[in-house]
N, CA, C and O atoms as a GROMACS GRO file, in nm:
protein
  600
    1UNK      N    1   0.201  -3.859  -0.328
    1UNK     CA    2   0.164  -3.720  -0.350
    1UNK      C    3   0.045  -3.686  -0.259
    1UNK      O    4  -0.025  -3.779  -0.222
    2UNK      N    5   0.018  -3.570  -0.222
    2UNK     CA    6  -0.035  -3.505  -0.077
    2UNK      C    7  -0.168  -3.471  -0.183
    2UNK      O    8  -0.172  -3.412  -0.292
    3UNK      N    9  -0.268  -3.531  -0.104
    3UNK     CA   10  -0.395  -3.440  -0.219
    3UNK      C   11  -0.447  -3.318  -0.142
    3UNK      O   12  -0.438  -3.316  -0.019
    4UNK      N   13  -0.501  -3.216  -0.209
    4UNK     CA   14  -0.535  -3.092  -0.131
    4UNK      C   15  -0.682  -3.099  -0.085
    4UNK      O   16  -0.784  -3.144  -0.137
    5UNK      N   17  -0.657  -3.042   0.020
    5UNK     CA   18  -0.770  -3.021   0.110
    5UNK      C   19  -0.860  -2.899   0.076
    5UNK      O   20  -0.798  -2.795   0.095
    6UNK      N   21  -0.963  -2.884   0.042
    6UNK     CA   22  -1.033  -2.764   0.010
    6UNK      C   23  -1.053  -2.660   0.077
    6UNK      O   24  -1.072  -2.544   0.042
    7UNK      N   25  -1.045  -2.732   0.222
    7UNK     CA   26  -1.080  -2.636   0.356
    7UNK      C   27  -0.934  -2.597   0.431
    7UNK      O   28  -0.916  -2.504   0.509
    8UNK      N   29  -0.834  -2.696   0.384
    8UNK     CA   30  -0.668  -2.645   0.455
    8UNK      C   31  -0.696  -2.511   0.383
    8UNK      O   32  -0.686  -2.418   0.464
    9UNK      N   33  -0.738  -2.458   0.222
    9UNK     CA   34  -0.673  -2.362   0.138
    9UNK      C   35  -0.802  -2.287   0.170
    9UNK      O   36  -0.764  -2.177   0.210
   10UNK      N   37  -0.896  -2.289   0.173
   10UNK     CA   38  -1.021  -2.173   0.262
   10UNK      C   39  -0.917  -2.116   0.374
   10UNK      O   40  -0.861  -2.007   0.360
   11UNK      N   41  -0.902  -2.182   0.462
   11UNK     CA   42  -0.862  -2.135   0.594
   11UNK      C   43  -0.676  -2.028   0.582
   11UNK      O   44  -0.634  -1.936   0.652
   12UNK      N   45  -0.606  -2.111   0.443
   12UNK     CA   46  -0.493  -2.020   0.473
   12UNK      C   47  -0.594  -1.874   0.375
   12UNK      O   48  -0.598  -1.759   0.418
   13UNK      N   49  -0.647  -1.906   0.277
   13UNK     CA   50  -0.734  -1.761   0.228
   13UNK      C   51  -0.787  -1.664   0.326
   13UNK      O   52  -0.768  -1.542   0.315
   14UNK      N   53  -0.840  -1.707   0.400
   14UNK     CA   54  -0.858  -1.604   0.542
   14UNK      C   55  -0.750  -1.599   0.653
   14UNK      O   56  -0.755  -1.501   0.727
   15UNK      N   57  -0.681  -1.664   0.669
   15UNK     CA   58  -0.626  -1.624   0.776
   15UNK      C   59  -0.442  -1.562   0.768
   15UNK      O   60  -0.372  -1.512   0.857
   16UNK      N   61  -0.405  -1.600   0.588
   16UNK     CA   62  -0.292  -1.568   0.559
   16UNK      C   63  -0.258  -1.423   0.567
   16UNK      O   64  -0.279  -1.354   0.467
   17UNK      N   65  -0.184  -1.345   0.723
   17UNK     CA   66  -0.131  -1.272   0.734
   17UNK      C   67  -0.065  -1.162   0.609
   17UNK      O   68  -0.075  -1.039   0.612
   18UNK      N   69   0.013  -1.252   0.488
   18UNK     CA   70   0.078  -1.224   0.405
   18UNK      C   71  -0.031  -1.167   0.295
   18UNK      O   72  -0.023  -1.067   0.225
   19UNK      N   73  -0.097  -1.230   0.302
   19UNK     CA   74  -0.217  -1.233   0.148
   19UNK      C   75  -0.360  -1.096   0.223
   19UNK      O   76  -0.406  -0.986   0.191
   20UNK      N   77  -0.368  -1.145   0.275
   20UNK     CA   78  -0.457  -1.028   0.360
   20UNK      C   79  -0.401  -0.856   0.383
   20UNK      O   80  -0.471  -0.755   0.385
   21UNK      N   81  -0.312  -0.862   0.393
   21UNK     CA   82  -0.196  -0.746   0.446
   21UNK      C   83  -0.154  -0.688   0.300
   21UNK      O   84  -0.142  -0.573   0.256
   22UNK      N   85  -0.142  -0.787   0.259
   22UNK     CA   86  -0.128  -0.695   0.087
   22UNK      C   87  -0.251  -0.661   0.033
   22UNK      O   88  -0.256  -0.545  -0.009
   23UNK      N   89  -0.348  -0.723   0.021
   23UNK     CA   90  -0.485  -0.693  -0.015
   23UNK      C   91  -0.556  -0.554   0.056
   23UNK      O   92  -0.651  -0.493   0.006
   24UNK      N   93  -0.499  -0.523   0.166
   24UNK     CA   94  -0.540  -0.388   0.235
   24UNK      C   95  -0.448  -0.332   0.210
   24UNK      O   96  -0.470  -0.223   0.262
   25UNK      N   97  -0.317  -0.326   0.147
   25UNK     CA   98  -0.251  -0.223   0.103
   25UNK      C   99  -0.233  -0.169  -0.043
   25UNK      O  100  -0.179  -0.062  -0.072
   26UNK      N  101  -0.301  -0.283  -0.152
   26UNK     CA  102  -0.350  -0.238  -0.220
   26UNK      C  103  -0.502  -0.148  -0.238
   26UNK      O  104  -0.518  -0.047  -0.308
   27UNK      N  105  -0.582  -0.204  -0.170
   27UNK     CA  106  -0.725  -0.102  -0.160
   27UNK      C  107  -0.674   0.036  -0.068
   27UNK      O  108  -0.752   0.131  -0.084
   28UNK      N  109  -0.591   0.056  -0.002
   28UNK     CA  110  -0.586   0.148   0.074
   28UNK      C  111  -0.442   0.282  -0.039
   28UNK      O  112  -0.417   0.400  -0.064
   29UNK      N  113  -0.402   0.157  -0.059
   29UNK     CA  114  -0.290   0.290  -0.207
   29UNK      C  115  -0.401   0.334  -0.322
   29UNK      O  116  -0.391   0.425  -0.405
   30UNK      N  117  -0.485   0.263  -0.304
   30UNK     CA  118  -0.582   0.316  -0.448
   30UNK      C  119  -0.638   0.408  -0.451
   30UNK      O  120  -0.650   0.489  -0.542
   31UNK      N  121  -0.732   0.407  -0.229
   31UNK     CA  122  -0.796   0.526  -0.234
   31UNK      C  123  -0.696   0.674  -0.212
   31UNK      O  124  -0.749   0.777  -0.255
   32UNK      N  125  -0.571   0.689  -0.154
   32UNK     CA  126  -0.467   0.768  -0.100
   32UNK      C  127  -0.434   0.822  -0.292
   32UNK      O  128  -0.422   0.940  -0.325
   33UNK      N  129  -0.425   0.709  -0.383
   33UNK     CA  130  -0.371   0.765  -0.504
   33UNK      C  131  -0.490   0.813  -0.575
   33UNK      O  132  -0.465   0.876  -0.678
   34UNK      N  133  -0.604   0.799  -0.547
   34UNK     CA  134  -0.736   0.898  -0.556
   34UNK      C  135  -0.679   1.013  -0.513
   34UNK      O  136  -0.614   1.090  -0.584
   35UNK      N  137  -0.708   1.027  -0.375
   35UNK     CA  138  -0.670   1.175  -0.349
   35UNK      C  139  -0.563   1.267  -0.376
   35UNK      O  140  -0.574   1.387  -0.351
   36UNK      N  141  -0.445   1.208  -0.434
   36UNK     CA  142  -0.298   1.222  -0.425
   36UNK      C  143  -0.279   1.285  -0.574
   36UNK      O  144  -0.202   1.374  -0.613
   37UNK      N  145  -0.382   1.205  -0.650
   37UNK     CA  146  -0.369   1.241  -0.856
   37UNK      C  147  -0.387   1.410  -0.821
   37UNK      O  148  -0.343   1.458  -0.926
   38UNK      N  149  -0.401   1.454  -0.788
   38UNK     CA  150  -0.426   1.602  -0.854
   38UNK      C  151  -0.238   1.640  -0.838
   38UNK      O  152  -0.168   1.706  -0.915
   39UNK      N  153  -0.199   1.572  -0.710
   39UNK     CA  154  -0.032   1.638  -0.681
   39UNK      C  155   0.065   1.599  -0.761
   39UNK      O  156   0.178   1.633  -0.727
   40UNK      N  157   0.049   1.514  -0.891
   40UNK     CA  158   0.102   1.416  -0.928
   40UNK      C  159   0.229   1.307  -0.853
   40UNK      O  160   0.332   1.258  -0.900
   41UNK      N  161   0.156   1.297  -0.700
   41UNK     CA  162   0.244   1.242  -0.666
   41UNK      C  163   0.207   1.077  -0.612
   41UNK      O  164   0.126   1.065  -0.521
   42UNK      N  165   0.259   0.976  -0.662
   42UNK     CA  166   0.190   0.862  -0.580
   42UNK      C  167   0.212   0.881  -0.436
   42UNK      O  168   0.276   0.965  -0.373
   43UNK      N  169   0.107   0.729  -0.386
   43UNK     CA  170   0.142   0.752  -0.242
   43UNK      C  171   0.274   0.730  -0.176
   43UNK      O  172   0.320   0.783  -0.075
   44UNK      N  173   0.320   0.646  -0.250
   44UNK     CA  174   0.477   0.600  -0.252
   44UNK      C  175   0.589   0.694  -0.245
   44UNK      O  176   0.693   0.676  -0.181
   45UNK      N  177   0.556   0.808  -0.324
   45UNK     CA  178   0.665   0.900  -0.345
   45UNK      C  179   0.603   0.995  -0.210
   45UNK      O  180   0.678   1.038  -0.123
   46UNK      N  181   0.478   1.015  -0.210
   46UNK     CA  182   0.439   1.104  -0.104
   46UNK      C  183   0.492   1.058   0.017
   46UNK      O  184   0.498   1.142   0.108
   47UNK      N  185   0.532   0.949   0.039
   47UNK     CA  186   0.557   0.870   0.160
   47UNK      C  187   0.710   0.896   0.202
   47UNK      O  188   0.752   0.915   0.316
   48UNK      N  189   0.807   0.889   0.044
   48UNK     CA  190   0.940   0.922   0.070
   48UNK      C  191   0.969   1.058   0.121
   48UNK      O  192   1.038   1.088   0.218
   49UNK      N  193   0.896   1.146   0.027
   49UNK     CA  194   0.857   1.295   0.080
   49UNK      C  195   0.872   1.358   0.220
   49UNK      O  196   0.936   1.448   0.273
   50UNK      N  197   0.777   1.261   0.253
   50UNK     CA  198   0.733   1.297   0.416
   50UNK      C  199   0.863   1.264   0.506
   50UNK      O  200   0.931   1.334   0.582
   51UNK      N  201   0.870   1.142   0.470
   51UNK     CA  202   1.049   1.074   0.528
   51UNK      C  203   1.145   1.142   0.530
   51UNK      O  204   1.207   1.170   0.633
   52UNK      N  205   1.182   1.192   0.379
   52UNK     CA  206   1.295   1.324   0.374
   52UNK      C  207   1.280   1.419   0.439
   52UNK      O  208   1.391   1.466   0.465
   53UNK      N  209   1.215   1.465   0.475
   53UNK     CA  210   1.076   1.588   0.526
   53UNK      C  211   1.172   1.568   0.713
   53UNK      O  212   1.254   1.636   0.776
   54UNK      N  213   1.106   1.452   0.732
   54UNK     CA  214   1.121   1.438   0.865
   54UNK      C  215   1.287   1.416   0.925
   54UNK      O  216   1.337   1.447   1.034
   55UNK      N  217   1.354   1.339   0.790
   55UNK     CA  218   1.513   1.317   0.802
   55UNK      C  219   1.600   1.419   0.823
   55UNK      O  220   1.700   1.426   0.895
   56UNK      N  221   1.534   1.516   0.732
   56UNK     CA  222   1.644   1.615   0.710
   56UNK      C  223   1.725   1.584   0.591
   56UNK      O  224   1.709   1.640   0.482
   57UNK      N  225   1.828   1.474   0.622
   57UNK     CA  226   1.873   1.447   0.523
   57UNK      C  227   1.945   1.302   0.564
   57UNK      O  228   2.055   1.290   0.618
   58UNK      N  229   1.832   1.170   0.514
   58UNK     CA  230   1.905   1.080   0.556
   58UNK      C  231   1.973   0.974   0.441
   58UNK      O  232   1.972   0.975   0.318
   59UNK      N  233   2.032   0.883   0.542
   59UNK     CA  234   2.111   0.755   0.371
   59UNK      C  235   2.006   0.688   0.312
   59UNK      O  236   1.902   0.652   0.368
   60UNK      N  237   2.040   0.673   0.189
   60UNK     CA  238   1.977   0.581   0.142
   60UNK      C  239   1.922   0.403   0.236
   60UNK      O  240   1.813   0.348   0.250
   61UNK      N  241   2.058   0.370   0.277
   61UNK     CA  242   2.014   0.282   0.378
   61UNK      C  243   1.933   0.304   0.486
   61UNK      O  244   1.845   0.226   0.523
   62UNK      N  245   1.968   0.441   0.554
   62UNK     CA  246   1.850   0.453   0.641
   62UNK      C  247   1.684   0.447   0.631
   62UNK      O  248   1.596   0.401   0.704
   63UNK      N  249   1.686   0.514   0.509
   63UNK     CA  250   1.538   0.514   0.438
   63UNK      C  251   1.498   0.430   0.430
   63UNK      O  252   1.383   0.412   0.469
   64UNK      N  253   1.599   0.298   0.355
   64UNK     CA  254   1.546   0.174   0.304
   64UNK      C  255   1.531   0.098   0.444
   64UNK      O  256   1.504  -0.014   0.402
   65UNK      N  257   1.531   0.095   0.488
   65UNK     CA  258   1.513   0.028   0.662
   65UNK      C  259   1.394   0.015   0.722
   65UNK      O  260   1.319  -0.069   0.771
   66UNK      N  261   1.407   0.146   0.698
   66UNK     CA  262   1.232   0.240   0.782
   66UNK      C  263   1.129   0.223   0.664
   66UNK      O  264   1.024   0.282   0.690
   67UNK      N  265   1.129   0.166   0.557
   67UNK     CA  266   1.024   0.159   0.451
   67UNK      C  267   0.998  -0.014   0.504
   67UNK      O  268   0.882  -0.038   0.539
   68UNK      N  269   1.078  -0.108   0.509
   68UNK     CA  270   1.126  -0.220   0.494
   68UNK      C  271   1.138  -0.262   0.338
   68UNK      O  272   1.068  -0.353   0.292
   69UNK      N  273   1.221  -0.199   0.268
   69UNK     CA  274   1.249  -0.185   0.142
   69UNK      C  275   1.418  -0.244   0.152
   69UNK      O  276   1.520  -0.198   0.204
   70UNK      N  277   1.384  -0.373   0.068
   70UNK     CA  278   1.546  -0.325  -0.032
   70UNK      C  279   1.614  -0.216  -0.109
   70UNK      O  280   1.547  -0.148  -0.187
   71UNK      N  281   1.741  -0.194  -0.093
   71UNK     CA  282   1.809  -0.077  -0.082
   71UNK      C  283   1.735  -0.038  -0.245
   71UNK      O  284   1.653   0.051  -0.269
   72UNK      N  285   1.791  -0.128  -0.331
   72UNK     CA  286   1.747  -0.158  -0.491
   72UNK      C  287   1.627  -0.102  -0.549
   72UNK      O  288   1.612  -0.058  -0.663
   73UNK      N  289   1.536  -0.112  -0.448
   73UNK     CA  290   1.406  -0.066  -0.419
   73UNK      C  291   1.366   0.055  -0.427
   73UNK      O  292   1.290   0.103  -0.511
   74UNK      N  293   1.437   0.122  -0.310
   74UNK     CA  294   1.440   0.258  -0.273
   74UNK      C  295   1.479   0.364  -0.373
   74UNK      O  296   1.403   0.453  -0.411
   75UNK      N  297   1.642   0.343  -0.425
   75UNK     CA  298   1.717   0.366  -0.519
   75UNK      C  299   1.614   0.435  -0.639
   75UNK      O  300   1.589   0.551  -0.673
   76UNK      N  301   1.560   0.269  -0.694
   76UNK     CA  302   1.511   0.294  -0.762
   76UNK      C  303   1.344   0.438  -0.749
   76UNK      O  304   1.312   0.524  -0.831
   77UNK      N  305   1.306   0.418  -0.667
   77UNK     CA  306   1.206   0.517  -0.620
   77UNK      C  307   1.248   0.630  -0.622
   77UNK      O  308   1.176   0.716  -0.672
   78UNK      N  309   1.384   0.665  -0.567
   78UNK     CA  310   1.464   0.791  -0.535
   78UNK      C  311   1.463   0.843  -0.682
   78UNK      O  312   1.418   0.953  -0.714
   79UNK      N  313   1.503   0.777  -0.746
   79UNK     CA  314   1.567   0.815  -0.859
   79UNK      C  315   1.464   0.900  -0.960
   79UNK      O  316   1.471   0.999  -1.033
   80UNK      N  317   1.362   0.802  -0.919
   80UNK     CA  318   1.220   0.885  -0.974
   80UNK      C  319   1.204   1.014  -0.951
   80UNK      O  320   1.181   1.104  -1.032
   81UNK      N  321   1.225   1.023  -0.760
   81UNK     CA  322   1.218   1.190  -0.721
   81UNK      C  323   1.345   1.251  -0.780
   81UNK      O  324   1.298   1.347  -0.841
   82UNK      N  325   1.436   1.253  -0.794
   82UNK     CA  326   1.568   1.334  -0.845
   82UNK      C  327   1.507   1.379  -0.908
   82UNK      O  328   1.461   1.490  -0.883
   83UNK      N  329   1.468   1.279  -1.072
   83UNK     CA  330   1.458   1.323  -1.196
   83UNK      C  331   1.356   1.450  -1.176
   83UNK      O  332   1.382   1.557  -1.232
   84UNK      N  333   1.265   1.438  -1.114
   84UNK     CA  334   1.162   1.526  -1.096
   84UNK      C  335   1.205   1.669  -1.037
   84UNK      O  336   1.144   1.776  -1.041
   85UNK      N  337   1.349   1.636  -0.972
   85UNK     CA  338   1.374   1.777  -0.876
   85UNK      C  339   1.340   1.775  -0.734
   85UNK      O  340   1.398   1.838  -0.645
   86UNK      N  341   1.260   1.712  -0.725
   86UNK     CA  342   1.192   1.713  -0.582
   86UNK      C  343   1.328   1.633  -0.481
   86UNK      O  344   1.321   1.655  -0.360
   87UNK      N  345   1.404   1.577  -0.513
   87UNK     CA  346   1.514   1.555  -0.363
   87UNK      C  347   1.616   1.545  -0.458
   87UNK      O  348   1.615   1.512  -0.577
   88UNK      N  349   1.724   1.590  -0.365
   88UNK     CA  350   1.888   1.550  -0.454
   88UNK      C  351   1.972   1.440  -0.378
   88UNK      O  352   1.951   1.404  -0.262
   89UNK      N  353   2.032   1.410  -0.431
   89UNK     CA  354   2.126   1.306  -0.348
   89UNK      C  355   2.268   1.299  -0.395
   89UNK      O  356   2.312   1.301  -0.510
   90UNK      N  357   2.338   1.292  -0.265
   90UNK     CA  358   2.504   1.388  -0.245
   90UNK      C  359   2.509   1.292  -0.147
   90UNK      O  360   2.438   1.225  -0.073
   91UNK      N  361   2.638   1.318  -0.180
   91UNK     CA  362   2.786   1.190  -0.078
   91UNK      C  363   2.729   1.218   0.087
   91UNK      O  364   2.674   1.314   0.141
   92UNK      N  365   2.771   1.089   0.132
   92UNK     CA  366   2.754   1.116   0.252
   92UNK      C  367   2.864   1.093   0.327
   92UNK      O  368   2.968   1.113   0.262
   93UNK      N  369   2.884   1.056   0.450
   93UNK     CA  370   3.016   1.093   0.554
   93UNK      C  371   3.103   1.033   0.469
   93UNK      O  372   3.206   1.099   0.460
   94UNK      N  373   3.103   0.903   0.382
   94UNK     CA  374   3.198   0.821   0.346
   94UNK      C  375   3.125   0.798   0.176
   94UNK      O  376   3.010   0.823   0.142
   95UNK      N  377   3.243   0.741   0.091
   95UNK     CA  378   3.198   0.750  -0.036
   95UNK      C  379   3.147   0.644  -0.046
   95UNK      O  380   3.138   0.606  -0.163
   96UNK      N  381   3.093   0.553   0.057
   96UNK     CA  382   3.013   0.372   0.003
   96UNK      C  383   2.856   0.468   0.066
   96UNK      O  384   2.762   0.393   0.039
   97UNK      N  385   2.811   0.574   0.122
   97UNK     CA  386   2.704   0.647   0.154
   97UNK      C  387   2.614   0.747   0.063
   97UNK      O  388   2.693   0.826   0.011
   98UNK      N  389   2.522   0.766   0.036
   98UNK     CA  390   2.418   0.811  -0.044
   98UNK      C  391   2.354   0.909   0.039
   98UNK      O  392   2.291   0.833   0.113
   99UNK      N  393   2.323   1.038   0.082
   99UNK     CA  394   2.231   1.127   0.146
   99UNK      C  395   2.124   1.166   0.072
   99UNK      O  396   2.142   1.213  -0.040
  100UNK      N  397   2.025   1.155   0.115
  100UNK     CA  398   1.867   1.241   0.010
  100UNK      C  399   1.831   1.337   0.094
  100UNK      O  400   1.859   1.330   0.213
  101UNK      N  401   1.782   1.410   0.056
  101UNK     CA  402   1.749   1.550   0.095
  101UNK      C  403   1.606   1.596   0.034
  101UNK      O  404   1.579   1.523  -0.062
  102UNK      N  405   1.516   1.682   0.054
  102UNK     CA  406   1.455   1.738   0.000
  102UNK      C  407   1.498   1.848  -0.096
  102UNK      O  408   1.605   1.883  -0.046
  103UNK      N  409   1.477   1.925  -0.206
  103UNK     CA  410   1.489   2.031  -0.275
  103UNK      C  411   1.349   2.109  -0.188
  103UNK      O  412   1.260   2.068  -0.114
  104UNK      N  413   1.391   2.241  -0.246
  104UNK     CA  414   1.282   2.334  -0.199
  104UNK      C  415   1.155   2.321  -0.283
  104UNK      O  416   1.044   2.348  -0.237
  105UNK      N  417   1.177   2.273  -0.423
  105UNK     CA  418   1.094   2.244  -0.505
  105UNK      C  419   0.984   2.112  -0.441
  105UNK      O  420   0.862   2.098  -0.450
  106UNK      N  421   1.089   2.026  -0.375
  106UNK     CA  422   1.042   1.909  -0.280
  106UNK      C  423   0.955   1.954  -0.204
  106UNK      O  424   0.842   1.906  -0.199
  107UNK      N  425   1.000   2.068  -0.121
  107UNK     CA  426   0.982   2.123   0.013
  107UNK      C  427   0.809   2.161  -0.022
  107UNK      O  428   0.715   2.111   0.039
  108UNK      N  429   0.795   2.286  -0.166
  108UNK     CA  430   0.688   2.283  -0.199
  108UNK      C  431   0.604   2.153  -0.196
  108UNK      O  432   0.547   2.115  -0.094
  109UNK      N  433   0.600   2.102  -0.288
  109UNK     CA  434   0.539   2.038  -0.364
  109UNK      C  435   0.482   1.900  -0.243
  109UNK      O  436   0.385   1.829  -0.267
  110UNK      N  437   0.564   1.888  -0.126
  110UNK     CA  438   0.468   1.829  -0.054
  110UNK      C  439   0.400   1.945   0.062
  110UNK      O  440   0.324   1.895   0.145
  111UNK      N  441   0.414   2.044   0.067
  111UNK     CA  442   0.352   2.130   0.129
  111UNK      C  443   0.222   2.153   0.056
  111UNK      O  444   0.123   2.184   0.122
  112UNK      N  445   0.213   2.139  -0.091
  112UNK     CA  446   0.082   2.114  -0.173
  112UNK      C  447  -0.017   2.023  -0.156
  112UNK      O  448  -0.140   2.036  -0.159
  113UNK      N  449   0.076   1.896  -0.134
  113UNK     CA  450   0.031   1.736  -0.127
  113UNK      C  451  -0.025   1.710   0.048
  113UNK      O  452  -0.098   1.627   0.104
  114UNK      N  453   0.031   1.795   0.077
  114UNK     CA  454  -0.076   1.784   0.269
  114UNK      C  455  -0.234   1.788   0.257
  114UNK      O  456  -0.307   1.699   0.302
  115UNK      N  457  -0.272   1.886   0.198
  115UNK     CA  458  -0.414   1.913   0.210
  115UNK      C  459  -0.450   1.773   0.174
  115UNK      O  460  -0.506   1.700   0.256
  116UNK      N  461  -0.406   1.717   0.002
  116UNK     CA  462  -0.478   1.624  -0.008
  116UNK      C  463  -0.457   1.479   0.047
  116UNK      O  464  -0.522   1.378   0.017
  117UNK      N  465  -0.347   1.492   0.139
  117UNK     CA  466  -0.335   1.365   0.211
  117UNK      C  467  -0.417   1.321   0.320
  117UNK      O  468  -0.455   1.213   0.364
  118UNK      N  469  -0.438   1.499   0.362
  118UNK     CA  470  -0.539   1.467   0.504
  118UNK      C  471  -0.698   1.472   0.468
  118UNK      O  472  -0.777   1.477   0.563
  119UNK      N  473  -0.743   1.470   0.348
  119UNK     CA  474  -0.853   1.454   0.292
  119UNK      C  475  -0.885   1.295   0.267
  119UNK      O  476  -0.985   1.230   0.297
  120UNK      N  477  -0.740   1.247   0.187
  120UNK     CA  478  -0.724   1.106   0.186
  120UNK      C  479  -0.762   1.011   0.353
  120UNK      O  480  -0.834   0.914   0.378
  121UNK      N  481  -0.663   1.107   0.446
  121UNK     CA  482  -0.703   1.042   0.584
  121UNK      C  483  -0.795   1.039   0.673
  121UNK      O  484  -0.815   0.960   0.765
  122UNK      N  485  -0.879   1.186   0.619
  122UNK     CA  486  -1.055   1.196   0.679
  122UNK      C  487  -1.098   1.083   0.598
  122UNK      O  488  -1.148   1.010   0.684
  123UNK      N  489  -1.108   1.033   0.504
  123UNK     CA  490  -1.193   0.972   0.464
  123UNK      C  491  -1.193   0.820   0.519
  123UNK      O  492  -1.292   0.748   0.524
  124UNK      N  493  -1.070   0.787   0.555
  124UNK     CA  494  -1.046   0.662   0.553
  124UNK      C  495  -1.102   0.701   0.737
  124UNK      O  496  -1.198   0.643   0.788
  125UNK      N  497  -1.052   0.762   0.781
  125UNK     CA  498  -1.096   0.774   0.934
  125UNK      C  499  -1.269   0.807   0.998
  125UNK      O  500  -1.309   0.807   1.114
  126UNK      N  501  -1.330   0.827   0.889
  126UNK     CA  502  -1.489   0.838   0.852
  126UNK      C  503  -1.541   0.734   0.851
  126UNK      O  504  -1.642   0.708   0.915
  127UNK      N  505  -1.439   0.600   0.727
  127UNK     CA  506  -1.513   0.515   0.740
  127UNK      C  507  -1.509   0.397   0.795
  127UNK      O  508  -1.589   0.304   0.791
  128UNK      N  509  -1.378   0.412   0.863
  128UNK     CA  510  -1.313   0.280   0.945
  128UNK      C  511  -1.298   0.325   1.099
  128UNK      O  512  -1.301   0.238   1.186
  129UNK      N  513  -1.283   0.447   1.129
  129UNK     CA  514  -1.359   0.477   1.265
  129UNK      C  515  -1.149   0.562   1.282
  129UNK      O  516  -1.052   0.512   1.224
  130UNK      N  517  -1.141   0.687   1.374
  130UNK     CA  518  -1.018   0.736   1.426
  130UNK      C  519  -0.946   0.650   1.489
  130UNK      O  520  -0.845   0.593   1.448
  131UNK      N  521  -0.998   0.641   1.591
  131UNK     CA  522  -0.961   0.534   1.735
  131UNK      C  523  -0.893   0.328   1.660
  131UNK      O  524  -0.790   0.263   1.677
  132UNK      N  525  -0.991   0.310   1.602
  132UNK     CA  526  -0.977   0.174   1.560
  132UNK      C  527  -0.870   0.230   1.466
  132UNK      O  528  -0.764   0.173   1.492
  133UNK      N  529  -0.856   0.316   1.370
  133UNK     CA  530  -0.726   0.328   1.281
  133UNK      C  531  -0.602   0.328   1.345
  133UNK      O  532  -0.507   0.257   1.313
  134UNK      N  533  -0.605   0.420   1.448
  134UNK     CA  534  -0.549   0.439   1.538
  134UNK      C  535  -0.421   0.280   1.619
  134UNK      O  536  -0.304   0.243   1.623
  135UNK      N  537  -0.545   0.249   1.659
  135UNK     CA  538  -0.505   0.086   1.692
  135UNK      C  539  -0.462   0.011   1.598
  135UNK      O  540  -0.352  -0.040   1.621
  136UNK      N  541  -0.515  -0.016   1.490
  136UNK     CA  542  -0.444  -0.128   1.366
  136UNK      C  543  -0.325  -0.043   1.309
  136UNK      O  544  -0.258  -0.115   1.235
  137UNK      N  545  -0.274   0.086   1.318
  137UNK     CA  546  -0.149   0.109   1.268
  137UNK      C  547  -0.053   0.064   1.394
  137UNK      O  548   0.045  -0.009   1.385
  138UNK      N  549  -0.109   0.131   1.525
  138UNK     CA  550   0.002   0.064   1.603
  138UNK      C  551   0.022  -0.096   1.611
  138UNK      O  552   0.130  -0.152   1.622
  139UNK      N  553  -0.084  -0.148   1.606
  139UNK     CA  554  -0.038  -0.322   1.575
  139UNK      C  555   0.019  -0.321   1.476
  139UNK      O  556   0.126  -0.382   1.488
  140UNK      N  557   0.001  -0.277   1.366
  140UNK     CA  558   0.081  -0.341   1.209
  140UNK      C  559   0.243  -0.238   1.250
  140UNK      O  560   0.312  -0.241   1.148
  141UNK      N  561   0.300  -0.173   1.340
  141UNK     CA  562   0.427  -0.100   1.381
  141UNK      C  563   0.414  -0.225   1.427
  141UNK      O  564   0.402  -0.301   1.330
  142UNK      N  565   0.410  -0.295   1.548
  142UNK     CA  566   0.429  -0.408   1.631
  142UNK      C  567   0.442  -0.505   1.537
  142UNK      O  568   0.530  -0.586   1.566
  143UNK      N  569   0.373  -0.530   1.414
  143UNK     CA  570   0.393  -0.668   1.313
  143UNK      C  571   0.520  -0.646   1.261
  143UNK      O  572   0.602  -0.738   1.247
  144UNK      N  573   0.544  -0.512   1.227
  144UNK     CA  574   0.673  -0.496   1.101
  144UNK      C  575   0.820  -0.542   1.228
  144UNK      O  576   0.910  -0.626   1.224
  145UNK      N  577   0.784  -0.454   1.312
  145UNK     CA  578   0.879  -0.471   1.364
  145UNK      C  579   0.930  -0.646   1.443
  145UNK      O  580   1.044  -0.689   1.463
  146UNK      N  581   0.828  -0.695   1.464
  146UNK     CA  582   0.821  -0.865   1.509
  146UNK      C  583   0.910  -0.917   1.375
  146UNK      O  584   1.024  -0.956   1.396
  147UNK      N  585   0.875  -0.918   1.284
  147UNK     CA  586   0.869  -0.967   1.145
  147UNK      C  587   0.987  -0.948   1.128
  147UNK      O  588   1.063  -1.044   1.136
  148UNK      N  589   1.031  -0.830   1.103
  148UNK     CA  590   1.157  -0.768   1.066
  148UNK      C  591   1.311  -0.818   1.065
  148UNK      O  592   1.412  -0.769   1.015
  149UNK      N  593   1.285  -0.954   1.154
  149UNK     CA  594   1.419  -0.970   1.178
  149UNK      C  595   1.413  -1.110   1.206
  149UNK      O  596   1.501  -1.162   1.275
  150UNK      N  597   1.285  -1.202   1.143
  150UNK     CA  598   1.297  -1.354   1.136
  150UNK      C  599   1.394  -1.401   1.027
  150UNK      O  600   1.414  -1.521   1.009
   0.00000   0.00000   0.00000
């Protein structure tokens, strides 16, 4: 039996990609769902929002792709917005296909949720600098996408 090293498990604590990367995406959903509580919308749903927003009207698979979400995942998220009104979802070209859409109610209700997103994003850009944010989203696009397909 392998005895543990104190300093092997220091070193994966700092340098674990996996464990680090979630730890900034939890502190960073906390402060976004600060700003976000008044819309009742998490950042999560605000995120699908924006997606539908930008889709028009895309599949469920497509969505789940571009999140890096299992379909199961998504579904389940979606389902949240239906109930709410905020997106519908209707057949798509073929009956094994799912389309989401925004509702106009959708349409509002993130047209509400802008102000406080970009309040959410001054702040974070105040205190972590534009430029450097700037840079660590395009590296973490470059990680997902490296990643994506080991």
């Amino acid at each position: 039996m392998a005895s543990l090293d104190p300093s092997n498990v220091r070193r994966c604590a700092q340098s674990c990609a996996a464990a680090n990367i979630r730890r900034a995406s939890r502190a960073i959903t906390r402060l976004y769902a600060q700003f976000m509580a008044a819309t009742g919308l998490e950042p999560t749903q605000y995120s699908l929002l924006v997606a539908c927003s930008l889709t028009g009207s895309a599949t469920v698979s497509k969505l789940a792709e571009s999140f890096a979400l299992e379909r199961s995942a998504l579904a389940r998220n979606v389902a949240v917005l239906e109930k709410r009104g905020l997106v519908k979802v209707k057949a798509g070209d073929d009956r094994r296909t799912r389309k989401i859409a925004l509702t106009p109610f959708g349409e509002a209700t993130l047209a509400n949720a802008l102000p406080h997103w970009r309040e959410a994003q001054n702040a974070v850009e105040a205190k972590f600098g534009a430029e450097r944010l700037h840079r660590l989203l395009s590296e973490l696009r470059v990680l997902t996408e490296a990643t994506s397909h080991i």
